[in-house]
DSSP file (Angstrom, degrees, kcal/mol; ACC not computed):
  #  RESIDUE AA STRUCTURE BP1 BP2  ACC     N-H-->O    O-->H-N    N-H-->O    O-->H-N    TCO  KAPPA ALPHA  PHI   PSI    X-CA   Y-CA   Z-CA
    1    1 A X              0   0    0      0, 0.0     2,-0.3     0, 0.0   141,-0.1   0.000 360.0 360.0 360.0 153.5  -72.3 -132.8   96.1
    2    2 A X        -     0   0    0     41,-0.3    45,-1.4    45,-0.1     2,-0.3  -0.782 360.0-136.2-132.3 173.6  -69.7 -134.1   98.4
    3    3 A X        +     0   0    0    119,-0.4   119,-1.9    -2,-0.3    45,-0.2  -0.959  27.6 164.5-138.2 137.3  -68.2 -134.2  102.0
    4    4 A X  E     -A  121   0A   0     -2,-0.3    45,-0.8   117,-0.2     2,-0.4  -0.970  31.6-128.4-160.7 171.7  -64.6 -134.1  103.1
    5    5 A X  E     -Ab 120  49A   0    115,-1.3   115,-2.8    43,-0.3     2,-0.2  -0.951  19.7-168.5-135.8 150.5  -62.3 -133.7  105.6
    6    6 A X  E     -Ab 119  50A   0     43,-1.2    45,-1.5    -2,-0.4     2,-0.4  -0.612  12.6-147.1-105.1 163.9  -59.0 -131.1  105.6
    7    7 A X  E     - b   0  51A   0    111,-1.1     2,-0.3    -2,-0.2    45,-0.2  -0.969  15.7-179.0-150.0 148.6  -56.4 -131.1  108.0
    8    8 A X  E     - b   0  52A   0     43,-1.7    45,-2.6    -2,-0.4     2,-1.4  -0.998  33.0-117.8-164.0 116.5  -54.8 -128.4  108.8
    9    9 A X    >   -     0   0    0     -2,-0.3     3,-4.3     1,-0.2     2,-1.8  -0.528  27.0-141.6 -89.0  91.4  -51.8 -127.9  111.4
   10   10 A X  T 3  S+     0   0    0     -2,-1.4     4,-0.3     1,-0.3    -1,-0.2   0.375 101.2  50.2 -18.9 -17.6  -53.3 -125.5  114.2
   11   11 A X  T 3  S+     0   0    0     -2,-1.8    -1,-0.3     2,-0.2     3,-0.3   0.814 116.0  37.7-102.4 -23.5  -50.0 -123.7  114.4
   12   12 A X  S <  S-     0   0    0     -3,-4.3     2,-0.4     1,-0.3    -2,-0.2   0.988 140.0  -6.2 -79.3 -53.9  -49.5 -123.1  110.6
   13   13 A X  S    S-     0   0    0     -4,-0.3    -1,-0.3     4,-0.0    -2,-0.2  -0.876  74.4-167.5-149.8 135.2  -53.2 -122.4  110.0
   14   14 A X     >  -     0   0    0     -2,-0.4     4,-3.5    -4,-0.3    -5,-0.1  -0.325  36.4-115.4 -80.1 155.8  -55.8 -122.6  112.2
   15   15 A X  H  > S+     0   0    0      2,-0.2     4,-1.4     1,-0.2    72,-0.0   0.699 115.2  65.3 -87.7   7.8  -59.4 -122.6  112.2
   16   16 A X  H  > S+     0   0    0      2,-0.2     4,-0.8     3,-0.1    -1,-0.2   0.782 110.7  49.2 -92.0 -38.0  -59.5 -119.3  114.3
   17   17 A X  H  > S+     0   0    0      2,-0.2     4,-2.3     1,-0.2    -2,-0.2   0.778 101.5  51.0 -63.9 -28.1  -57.8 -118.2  110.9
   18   18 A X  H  X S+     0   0    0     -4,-3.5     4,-2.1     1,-0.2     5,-0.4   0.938 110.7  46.4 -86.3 -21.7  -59.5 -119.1  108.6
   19   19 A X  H  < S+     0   0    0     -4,-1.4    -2,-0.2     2,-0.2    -1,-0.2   0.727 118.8  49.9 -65.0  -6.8  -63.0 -117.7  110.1
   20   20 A X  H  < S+     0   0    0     -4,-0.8    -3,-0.2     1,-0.1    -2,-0.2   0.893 101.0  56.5 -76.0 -42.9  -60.7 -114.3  110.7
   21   21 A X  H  < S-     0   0    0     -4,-2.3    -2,-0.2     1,-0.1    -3,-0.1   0.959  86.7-174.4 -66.6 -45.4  -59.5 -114.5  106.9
   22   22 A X     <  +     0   0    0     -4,-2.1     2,-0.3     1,-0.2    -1,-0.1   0.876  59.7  87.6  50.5  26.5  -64.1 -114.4  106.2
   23   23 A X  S    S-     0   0    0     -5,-0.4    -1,-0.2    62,-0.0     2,-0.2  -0.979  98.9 -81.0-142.3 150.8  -62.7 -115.0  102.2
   24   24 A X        -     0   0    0     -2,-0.3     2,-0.3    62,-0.1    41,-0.1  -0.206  48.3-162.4  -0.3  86.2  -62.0 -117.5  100.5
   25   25 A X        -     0   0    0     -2,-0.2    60,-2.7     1,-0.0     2,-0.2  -0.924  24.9-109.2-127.5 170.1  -58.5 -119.2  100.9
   26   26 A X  B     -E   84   0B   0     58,-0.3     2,-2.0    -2,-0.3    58,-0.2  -0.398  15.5-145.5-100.3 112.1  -56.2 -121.5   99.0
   27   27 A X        +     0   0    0     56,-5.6     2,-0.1    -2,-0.2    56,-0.1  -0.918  54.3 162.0 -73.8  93.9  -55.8 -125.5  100.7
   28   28 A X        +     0   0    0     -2,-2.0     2,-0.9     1,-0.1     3,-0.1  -0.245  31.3  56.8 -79.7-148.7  -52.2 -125.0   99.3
   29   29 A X        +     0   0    0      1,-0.2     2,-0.3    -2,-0.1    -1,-0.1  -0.103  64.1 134.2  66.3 -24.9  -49.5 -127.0  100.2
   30   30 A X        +     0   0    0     -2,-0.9    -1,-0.2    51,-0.1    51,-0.1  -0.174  16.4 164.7 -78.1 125.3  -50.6 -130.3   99.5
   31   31 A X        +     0   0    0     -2,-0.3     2,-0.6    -3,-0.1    -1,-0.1  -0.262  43.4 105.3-127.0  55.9  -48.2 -132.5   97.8
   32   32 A X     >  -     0   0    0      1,-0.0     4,-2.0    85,-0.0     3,-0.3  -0.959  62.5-145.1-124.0 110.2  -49.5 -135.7   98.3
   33   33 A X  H  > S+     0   0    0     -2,-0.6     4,-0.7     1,-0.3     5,-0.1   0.808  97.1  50.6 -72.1 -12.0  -51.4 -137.1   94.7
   34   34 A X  H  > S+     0   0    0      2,-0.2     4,-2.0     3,-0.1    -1,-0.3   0.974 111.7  42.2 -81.6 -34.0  -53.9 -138.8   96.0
   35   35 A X  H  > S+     0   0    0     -3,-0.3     4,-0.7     1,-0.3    -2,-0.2   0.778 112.2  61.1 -95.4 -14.2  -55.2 -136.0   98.3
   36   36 A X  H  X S+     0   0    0     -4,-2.0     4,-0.6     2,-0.2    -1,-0.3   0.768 106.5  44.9 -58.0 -46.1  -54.6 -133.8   95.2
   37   37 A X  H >X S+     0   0    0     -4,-0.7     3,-1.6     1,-0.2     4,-0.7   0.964 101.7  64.1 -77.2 -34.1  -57.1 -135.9   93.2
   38   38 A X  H 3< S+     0   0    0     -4,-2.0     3,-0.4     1,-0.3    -2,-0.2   0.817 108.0  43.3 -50.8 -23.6  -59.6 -135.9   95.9
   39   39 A X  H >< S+     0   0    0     -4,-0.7     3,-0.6     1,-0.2    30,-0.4   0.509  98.5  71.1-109.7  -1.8  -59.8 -132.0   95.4
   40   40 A X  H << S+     0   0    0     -3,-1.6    -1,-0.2    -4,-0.6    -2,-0.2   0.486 102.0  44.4 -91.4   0.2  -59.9 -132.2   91.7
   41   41 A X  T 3< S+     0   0    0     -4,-0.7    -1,-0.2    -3,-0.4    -2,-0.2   0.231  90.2 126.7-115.5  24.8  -63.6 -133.7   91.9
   42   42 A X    <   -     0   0    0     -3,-0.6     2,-0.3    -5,-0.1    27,-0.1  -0.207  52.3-144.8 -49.6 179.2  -64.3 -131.3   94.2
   43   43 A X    >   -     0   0    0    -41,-0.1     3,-2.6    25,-0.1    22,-0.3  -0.948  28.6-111.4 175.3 104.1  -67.4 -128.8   93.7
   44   44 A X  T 3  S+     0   0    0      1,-0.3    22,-0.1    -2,-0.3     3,-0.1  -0.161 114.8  36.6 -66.7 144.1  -67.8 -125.4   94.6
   45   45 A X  T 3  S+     0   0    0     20,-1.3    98,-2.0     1,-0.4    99,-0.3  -0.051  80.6 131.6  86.5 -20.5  -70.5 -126.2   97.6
   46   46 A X    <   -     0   0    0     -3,-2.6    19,-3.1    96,-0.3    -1,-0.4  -0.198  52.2-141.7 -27.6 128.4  -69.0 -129.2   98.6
   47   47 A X  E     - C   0  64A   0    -45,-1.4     2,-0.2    17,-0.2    17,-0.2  -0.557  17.1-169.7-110.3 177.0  -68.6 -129.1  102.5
   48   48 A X  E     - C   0  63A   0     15,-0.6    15,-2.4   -45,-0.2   -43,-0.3  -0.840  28.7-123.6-173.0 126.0  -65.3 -130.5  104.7
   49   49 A X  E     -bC   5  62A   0    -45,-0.8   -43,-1.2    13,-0.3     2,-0.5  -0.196  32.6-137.5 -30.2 145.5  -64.7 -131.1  108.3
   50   50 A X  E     -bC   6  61A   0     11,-0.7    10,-3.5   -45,-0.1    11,-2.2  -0.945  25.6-163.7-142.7 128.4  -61.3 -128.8  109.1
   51   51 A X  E     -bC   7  59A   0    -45,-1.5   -43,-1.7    -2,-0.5     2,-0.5  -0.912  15.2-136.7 -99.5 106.3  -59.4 -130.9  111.2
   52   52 A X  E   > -b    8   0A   0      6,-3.0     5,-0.6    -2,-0.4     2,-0.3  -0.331  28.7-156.7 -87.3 142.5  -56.3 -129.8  113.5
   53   53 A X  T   5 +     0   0    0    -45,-2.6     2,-7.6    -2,-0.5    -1,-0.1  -0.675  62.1   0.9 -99.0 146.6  -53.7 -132.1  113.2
   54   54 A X  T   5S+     0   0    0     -2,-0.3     2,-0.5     2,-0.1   -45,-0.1  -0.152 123.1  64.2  62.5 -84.4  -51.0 -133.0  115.4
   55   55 A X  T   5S-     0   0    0     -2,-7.6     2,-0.7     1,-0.1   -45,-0.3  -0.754 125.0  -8.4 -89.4 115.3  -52.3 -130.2  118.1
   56   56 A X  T   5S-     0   0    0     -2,-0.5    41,-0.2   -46,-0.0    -1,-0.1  -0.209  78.6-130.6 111.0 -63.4  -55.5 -131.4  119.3
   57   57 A X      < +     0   0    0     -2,-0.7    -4,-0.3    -5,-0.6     2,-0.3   0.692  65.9 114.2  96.2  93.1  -56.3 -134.0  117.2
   58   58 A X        -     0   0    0     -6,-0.3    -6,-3.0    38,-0.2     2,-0.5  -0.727  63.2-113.0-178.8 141.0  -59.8 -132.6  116.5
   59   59 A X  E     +CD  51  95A   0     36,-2.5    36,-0.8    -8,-0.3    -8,-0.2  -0.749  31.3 156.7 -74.6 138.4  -62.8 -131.1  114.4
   60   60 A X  E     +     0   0A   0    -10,-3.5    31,-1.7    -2,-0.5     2,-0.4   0.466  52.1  13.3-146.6  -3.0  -63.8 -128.0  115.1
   61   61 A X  E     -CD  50  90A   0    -11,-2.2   -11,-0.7    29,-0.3     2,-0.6  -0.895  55.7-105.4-154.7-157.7  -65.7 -126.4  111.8
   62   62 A X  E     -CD  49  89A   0     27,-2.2    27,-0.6    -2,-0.4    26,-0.5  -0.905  26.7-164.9-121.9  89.3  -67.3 -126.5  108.5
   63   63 A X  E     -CD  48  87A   0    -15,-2.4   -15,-0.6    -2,-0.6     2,-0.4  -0.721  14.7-151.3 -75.7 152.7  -66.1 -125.5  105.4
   64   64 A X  E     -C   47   0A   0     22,-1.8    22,-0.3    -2,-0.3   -17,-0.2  -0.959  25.2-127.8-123.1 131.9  -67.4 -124.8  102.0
   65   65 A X        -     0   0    0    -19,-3.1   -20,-1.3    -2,-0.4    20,-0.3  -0.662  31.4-174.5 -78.7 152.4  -64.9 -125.3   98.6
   66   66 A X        +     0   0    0     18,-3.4     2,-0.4     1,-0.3    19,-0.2   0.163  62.7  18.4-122.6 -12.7  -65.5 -121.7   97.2
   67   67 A X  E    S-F   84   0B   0     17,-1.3    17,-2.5   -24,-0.1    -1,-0.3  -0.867  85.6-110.2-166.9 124.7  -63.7 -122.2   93.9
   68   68 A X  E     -     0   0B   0     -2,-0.4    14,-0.2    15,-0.2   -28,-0.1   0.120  54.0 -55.5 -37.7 143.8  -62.6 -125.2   92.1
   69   69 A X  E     +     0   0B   0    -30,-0.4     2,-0.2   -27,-0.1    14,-0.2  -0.023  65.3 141.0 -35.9 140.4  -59.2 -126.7   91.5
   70   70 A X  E     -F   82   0B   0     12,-0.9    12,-1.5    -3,-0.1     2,-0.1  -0.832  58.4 -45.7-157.1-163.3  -56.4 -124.4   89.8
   71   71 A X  E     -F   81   0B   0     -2,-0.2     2,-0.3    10,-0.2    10,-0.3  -0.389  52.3-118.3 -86.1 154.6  -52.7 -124.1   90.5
   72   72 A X    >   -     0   0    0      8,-2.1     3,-1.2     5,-0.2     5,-0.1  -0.597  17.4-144.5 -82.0 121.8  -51.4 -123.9   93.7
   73   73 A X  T 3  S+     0   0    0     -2,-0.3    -1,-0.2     1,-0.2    -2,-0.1   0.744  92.2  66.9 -65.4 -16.1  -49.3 -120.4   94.5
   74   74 A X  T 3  S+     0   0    0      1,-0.1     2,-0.4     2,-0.0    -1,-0.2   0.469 104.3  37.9 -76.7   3.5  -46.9 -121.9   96.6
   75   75 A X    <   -     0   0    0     -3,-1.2    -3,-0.2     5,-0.1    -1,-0.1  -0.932  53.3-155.6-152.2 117.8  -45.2 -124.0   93.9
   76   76 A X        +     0   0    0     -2,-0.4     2,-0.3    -5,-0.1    -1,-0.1   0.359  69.0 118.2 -86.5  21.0  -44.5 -123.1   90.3
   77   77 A X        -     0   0    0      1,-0.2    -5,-0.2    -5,-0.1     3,-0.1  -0.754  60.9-153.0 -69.9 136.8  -44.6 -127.6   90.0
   78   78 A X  S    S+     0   0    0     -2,-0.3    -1,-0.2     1,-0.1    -6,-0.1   0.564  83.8  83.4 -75.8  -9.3  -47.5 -127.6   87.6
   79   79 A X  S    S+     0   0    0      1,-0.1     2,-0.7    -8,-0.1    -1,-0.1   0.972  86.9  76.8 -50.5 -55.9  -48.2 -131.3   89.3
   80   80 A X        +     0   0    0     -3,-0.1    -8,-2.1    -8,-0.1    -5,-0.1  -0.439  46.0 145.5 -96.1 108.8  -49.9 -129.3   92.1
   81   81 A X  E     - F   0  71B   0     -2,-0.7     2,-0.2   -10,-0.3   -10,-0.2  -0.485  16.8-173.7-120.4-166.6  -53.1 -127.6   92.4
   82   82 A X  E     - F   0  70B   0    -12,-1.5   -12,-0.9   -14,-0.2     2,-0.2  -0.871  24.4-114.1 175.7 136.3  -55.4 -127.2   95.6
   83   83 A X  E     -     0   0B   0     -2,-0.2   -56,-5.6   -14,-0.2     2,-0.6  -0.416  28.4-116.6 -70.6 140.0  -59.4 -125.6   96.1
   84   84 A X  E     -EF  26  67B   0    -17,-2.5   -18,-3.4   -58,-0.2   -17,-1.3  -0.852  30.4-161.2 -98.8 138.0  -60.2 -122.5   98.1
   85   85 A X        -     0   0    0    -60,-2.7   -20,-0.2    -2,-0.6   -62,-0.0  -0.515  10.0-160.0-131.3  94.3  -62.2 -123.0  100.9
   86   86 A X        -     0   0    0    -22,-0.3   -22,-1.8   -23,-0.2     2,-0.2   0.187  31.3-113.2-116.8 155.8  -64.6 -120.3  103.2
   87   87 A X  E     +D   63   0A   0    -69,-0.3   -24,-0.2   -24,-0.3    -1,-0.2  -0.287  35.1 172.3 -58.7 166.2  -65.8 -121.2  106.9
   88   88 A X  E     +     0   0A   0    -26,-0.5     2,-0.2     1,-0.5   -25,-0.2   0.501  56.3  13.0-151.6 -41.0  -69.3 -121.7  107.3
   89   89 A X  E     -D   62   0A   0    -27,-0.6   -27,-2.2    51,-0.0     2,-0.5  -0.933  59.2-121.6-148.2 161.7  -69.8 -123.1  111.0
   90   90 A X  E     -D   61   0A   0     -2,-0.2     2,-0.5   -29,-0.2   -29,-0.3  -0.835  27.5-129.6 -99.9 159.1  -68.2 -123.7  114.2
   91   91 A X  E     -     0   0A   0    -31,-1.7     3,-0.2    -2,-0.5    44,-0.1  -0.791  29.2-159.3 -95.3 109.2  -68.1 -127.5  115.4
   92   92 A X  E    S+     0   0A   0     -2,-0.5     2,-0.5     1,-0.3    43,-0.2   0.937  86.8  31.3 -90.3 -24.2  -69.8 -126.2  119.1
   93   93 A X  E    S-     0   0A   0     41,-3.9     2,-0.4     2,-0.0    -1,-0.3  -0.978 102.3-135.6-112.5 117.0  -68.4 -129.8  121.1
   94   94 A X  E     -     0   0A   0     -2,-0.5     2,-0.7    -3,-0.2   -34,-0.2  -0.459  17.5-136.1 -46.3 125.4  -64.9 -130.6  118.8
   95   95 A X  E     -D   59   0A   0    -36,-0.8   -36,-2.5    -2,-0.4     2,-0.1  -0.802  20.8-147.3-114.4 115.8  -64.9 -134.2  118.1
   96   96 A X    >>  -     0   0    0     -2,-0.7     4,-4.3   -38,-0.2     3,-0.7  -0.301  29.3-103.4 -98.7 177.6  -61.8 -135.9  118.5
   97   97 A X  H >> S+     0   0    0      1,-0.2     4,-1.0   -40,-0.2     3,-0.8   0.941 124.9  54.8 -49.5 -68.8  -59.8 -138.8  117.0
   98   98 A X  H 3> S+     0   0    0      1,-0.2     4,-1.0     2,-0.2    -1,-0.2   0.602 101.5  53.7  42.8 -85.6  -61.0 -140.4  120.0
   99   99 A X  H <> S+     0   0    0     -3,-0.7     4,-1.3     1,-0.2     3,-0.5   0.905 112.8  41.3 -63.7 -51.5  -64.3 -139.8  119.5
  100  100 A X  H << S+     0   0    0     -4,-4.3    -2,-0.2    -3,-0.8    -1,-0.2   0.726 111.8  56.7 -86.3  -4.5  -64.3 -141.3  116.2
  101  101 A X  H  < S+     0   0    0     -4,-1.0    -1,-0.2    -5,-0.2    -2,-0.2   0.846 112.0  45.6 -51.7 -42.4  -62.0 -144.4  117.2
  102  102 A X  H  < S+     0   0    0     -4,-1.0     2,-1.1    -3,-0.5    -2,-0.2   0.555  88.7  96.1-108.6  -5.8  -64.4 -145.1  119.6
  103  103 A X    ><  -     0   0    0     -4,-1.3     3,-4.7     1,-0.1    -1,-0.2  -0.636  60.7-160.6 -16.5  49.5  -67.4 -144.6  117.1
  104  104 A X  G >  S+     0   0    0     -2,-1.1     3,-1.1     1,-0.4    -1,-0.1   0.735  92.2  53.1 -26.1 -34.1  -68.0 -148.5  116.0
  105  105 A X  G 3  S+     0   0    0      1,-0.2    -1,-0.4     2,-0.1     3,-0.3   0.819 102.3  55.2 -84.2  -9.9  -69.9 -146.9  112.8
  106  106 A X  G X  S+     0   0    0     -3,-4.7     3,-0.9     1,-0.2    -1,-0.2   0.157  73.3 114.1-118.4  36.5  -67.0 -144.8  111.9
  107  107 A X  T <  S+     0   0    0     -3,-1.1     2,-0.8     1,-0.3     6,-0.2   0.966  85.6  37.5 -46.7 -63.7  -64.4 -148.0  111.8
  108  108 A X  T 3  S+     0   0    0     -3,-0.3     2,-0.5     4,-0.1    -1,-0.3  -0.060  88.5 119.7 -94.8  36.9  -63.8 -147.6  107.9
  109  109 A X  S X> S-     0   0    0     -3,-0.9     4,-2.9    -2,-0.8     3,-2.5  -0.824  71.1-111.9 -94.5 147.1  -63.9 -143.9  107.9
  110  110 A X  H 3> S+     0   0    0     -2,-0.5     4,-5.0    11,-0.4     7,-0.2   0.667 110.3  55.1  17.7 -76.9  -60.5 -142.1  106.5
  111  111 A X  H 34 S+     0   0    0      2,-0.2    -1,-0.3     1,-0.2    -3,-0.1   0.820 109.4  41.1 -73.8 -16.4  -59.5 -140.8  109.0
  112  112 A X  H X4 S+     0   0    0     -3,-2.5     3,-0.6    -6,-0.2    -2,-0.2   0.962 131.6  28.3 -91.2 -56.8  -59.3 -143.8  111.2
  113  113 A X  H 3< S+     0   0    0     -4,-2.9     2,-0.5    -6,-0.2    -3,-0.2   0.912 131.5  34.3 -83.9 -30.3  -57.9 -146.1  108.2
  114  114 A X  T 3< S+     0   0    0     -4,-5.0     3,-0.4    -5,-0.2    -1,-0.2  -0.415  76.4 159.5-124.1  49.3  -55.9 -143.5  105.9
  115  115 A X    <   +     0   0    0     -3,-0.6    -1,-0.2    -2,-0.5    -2,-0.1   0.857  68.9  59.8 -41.1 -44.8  -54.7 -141.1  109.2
  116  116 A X  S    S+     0   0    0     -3,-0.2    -1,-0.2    -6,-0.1     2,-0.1   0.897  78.2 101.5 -47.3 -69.7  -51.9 -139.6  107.1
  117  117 A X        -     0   0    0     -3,-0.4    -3,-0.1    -7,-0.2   -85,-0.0  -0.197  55.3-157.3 -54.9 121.6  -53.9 -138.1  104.4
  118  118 A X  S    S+     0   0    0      1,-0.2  -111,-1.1    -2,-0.1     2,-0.2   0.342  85.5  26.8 -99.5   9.7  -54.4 -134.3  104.5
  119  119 A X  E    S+A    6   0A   0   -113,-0.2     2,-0.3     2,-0.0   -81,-0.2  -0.869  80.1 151.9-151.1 122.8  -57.6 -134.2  102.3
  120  120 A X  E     -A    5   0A   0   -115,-2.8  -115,-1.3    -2,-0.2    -9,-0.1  -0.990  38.2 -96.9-147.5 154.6  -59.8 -137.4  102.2
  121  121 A X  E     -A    4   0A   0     -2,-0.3   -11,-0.4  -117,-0.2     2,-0.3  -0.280  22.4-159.7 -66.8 159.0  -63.6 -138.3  101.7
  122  122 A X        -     0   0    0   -119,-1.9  -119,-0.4   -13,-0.1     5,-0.1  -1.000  23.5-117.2-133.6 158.8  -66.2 -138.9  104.0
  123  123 A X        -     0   0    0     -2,-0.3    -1,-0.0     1,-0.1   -14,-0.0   0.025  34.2-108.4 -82.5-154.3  -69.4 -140.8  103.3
  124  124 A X  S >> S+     0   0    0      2,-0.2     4,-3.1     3,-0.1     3,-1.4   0.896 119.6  51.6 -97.5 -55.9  -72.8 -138.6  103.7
  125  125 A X  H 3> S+     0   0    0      1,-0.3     4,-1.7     2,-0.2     5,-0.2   0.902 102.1  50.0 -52.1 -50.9  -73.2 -141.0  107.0
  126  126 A X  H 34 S+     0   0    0      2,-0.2     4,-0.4     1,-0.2    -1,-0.3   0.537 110.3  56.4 -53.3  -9.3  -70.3 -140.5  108.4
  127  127 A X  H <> S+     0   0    0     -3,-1.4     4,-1.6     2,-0.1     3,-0.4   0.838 112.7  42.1 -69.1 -68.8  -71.1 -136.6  107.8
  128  128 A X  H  X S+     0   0    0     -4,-3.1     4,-1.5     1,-0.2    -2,-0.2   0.748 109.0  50.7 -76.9   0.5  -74.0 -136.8  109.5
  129  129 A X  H  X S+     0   0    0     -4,-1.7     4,-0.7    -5,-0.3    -1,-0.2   0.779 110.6  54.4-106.8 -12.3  -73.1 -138.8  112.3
  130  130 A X  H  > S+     0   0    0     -3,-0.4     4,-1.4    -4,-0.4    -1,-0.2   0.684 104.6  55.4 -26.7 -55.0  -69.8 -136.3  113.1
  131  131 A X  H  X>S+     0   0    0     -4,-1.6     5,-1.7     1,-0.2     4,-0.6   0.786 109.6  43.9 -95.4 -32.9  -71.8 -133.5  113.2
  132  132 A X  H  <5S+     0   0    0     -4,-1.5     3,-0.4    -5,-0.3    -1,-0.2   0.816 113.2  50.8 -90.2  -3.6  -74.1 -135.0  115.9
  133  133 A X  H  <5S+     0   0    0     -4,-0.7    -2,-0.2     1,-0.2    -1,-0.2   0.981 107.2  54.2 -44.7 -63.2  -71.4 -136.1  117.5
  134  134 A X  H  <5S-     0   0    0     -4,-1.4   -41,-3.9     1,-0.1    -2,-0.2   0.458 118.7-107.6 -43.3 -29.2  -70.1 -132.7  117.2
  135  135 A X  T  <5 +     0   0    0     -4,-0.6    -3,-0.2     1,-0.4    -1,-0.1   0.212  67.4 147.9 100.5  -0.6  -73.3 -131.0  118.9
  136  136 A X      < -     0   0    0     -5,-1.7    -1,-0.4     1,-0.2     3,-0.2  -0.510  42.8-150.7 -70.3 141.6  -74.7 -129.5  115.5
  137  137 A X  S    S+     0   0    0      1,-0.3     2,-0.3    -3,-0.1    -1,-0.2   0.689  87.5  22.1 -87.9  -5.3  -78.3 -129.7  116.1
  138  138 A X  S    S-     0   0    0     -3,-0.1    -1,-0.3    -7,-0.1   -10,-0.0  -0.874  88.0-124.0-137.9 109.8  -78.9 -130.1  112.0
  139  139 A X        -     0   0    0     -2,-0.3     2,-0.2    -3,-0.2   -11,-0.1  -0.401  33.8-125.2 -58.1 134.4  -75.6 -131.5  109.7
  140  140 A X        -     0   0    0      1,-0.1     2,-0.3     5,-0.0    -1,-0.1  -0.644  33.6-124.5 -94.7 155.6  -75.5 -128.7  107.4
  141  141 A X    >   -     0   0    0     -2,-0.2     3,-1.2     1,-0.1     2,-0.1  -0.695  23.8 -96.0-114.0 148.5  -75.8 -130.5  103.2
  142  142 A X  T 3  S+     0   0    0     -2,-0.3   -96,-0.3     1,-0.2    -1,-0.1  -0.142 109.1  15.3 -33.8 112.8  -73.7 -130.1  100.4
  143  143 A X  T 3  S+     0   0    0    -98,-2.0     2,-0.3     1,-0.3    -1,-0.2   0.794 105.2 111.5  89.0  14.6  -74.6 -127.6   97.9
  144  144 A X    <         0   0    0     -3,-1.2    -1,-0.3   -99,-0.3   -99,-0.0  -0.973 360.0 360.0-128.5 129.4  -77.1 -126.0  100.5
  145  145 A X              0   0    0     -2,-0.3    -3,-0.1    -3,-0.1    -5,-0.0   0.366 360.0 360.0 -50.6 360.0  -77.1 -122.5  102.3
């Protein structure tokens, strides 16, 4: 099991939408190949940071991939495919870029070196150490209720 983090622009979708949606939805959109392979070794139970972008700057929840890569609806390009992913938790203090600049262990994470990319790993430490930033009193693990 793995950890990653989505990004997501708060006015196009939010994380107040996707806990309203309470299904399953579609990461579409991504047309990027790298961040397009990251989600083709995803693993339904695999968890993800969702990250607003642009507005905010910030984590604020938890997701769980709910279904494995397939094709993407938005785009009849067959290049592109994309995971559904469900909410699971709220992020109760948001943890901003900021936060994780100013993190000394979380120099080489992603986000801080690959800012750009709208689906990227993170390591299991850098998981947990996010989430206690974050206020979660337990980081919830991959592949776990």
């Amino acid at each position: 099991m793995a950890y990653w983090l989505f990004k997501s622009e708060p006015d196009k979708w939010s994380w107040e939408q996707q806990k309203t949606k309470g299904a399953p939805e579609e990461w579409d959109g991504i047309r990027n190949y790298q961040a397009r392979n990251f989600m083709r070794t995803m693993k339904v139970g695999d968890l993800g940071f969702f990250y607003h972008s642009n507005i905010g700057k910030e984590v604020v929840g938890i997701v769980r991939v709910a279904v494995e890569i397939h094709p993407d609806s938005t785009t009849d390009d067959e290049r592109w495919e994309c995971v559904d992913v469900e909410a699971v938790c709220d992020v109760p203090n948001p943890v901003t870029l900021a936060d994780v600049k100013a993190e000394p262990k979380l120099a080489e994470m992603s986000l801080v070196t690959s800012m750009r990319l709208s689906v990227q790993p993170v390591t299991p430490a850098e998981w947990k150490l996010v989430c206690k930033m974050g206020g979660l009193k337990k980081a919830p693990v991959a592949g776990k209720d």
